[in-house]
Each structure stands twice: as structure tokens, then as C-alpha cells.
N, C-alpha and C positions, 0 to 999 in steps of 0.2 A: 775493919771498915776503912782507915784510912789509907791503912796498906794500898786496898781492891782501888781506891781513889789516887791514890799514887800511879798505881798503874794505869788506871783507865788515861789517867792525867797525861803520863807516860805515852800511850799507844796515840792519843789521838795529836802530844807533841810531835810524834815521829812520824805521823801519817800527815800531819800539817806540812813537815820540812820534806818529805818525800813530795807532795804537791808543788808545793814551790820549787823543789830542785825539777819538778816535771813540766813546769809552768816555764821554768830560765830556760830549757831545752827548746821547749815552743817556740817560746819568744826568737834564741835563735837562728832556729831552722827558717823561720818565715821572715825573719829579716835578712837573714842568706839567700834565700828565695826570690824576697823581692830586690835585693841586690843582685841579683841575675837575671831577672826579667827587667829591670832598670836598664844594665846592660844589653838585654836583647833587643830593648827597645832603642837605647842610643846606635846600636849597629845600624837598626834596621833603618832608622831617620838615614842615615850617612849613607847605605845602600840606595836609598830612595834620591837622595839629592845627587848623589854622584849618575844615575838612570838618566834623573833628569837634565841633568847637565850636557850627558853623552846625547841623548836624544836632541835637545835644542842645538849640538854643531855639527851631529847629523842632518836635522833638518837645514840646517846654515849652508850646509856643504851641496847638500842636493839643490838648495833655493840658487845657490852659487853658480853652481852646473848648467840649470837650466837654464839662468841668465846669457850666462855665455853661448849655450846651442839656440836660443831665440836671438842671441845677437848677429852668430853665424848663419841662423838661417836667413833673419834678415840684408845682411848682406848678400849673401849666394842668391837672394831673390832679387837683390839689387842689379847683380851681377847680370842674370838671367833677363832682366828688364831692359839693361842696355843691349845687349846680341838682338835681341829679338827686334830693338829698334833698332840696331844696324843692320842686321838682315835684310827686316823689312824696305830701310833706305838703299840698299844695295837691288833690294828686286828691282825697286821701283827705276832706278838710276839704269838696271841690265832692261827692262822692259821700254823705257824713254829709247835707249841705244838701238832698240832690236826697230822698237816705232822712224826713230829716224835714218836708221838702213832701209828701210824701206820704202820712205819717202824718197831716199837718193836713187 
């Protein structure tokens, strides 16, 4: 009998340390695991700020652009503003001319 209790004593020693040597495996695989989804997660942060970085001097650049083509259109409209008043001063000065040929 004590023998059969030696054993049993025995088998459920060795299936305790088998447990726990199955238990240290676990443990390391999922903190491998999450040591790697840790890191996928710090990539993916630094992915995302570096997006947003790029995006905000792309919009810099377009916001930059357009400044300058509203700048230059408002000049070219400037531009356009004075001809048309010289124009107009030139009709009027060729139309005075044509009035007083005629009176002569």
C-alpha cells in the first residue's frame, strides 16, 4: 500500500511539474506575443504621426500656393483695371479729338 502511494504520490509529482513546465511555456509565448503587438502598436503610432505630419505640409504647401495664385490674380486684375481705364481715357480724349475736327 505504501508502495501504490509512493507512486500515486510519484505520478501526480510529475504531472504537477509537467503542468508548470506547460504553464512557463504559456507564460512565455504570450508575453512574446504581447511584446510584438506592443511593437506593432509603437510602429503603427509613428506611422500615424509621421501621415500626419506629411499631410499638415502638404496642406501648408497647397494653402501656400494658393496664396500666391490669389495674390497673382489679384494683381493681374489690378493690371487689367488700369488698361481698361486707360483705354477708356484714350476713347474718350480720340472721341473729344474726332468732336473738335469737326467743329473746325
Amino acid at each position: 500500500q505504501v508502495s501504490q502511494e509512493q507512486h500515486t504520490h510519484r505520478s501526480a509529482a510529475a504531472e504537477l511539474d509537467a503542468s508548470r513546465e506547460q504553464a512557463k511555456q504559456m507564460t512565455a509565448r504570450l508575453e512574446k506575443a504581447q511584446s510584438e503587438l506592443e511593437e506593432q502598436r509603437a510602429s503603427t503610432e509613428a506611422l500615424a504621426r509621421k501621415r500626419s505630419i506629411m499631410a499638415a505640409e502638404a496642406k501648408s504647401s497647397v494653402e501656400e500656393k494658393l496664396s500666391e495664385a490669389n495674390a497673382a490674380r489679384e494683381e493681374l486684375q489690378g493690371q487689367v483695371s488700369q488698361e481698361q481705364h486707360a483705354h477708356r481715357s484714350a476713347a474718350a480724349e480720340m472721341d473729344a479729338s474726332r468732336e473738335q475736327a469737326k467743329q473746325m
